[in-house]
C-alpha positions as CSV (number, residue, x, y, z in Angstrom):
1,X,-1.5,8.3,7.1
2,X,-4.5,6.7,6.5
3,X,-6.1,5.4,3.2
4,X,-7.7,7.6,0.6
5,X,-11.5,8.3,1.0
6,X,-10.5,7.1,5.2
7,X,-11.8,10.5,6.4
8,X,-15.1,11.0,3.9
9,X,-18.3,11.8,6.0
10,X,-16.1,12.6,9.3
11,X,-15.2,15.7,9.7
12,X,-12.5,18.6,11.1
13,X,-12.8,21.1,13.6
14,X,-10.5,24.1,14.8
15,X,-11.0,27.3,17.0
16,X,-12.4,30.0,15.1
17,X,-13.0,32.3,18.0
18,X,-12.1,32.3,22.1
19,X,-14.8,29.8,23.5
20,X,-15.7,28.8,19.8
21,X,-15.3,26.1,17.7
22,X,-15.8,25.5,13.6
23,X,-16.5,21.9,12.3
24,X,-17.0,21.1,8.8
25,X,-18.2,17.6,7.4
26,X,-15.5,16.2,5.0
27,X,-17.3,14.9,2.0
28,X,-14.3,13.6,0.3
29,X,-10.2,12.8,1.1
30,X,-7.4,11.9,-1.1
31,X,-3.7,12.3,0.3
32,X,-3.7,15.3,2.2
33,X,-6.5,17.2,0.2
34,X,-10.2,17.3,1.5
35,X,-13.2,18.8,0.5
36,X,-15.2,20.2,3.2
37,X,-18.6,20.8,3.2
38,X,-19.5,24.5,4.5
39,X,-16.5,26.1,3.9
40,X,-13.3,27.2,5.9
41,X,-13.8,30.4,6.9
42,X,-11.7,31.2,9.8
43,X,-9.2,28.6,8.8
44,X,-5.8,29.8,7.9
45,X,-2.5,28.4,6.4
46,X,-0.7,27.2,9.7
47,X,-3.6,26.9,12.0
48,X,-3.9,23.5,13.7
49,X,-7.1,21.7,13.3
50,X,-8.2,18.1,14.4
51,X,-9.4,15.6,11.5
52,X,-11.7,12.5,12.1
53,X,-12.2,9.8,10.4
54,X,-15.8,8.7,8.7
55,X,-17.7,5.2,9.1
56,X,-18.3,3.4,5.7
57,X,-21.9,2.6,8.0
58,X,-21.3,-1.2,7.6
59,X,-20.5,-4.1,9.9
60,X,-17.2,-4.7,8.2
61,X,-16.2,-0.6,8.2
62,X,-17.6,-0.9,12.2
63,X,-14.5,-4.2,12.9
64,X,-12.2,-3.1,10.8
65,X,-12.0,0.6,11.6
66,X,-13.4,0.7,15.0
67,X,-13.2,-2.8,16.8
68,X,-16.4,-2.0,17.7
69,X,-19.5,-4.2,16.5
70,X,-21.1,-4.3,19.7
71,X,-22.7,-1.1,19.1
72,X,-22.8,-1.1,15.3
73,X,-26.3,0.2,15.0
74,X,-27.2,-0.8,11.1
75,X,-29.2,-3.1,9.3
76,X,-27.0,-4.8,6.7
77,X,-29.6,-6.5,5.2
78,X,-32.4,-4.7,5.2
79,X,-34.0,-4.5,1.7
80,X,-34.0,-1.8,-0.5
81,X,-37.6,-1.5,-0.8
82,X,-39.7,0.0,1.2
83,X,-43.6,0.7,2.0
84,X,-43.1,4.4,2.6
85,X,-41.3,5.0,-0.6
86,X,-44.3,6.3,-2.3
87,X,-44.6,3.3,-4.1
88,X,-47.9,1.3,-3.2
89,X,-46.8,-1.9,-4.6
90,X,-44.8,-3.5,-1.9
């Protein structure tokens, strides 16, 4: 139900295994399709698994989705640049 690209860098995890459990990073979401990053083995057709949603890794992404600034830990405007690029111009 939610929006497409919603679940991009969260990821899913199901039991593989008594005592185990697989989790894959979803590196893209449209509809119900996913791509997954690492495979599925161990995932089969009627299995249930548990999907997460991704941050965006922005202050708006951290309100909107999560109601949660207080902890939002980035640096929105932190320049682009940076002395330890390899670049000794600064």
């Amino acid at each position: 139900a939610l929006a497409d690209g919603r679940f991009r860098a969260g990821y899913i995890e199901w039991d593989f295994r008594p005592a185990i459990t697989a989790r894959r990073v979803i590196i893209a979401h449209s509809g119900n399709y996913a791509e997954l990053l690492g495979g599925t083995y161990g995932l089969e057709t009627g299995m249930t698994f548990k999907a997460y949603p991704g941050c965006p890794h922005t202050a708006e992404g951290c309100v909107a989705f999560f109601d949660n600034l207080p902890n939002y830990g980035g640096i929105d405007h932190l320049p682009s640049k940076s002395p330890f690029d390899g670049n000794p111009v600064f």
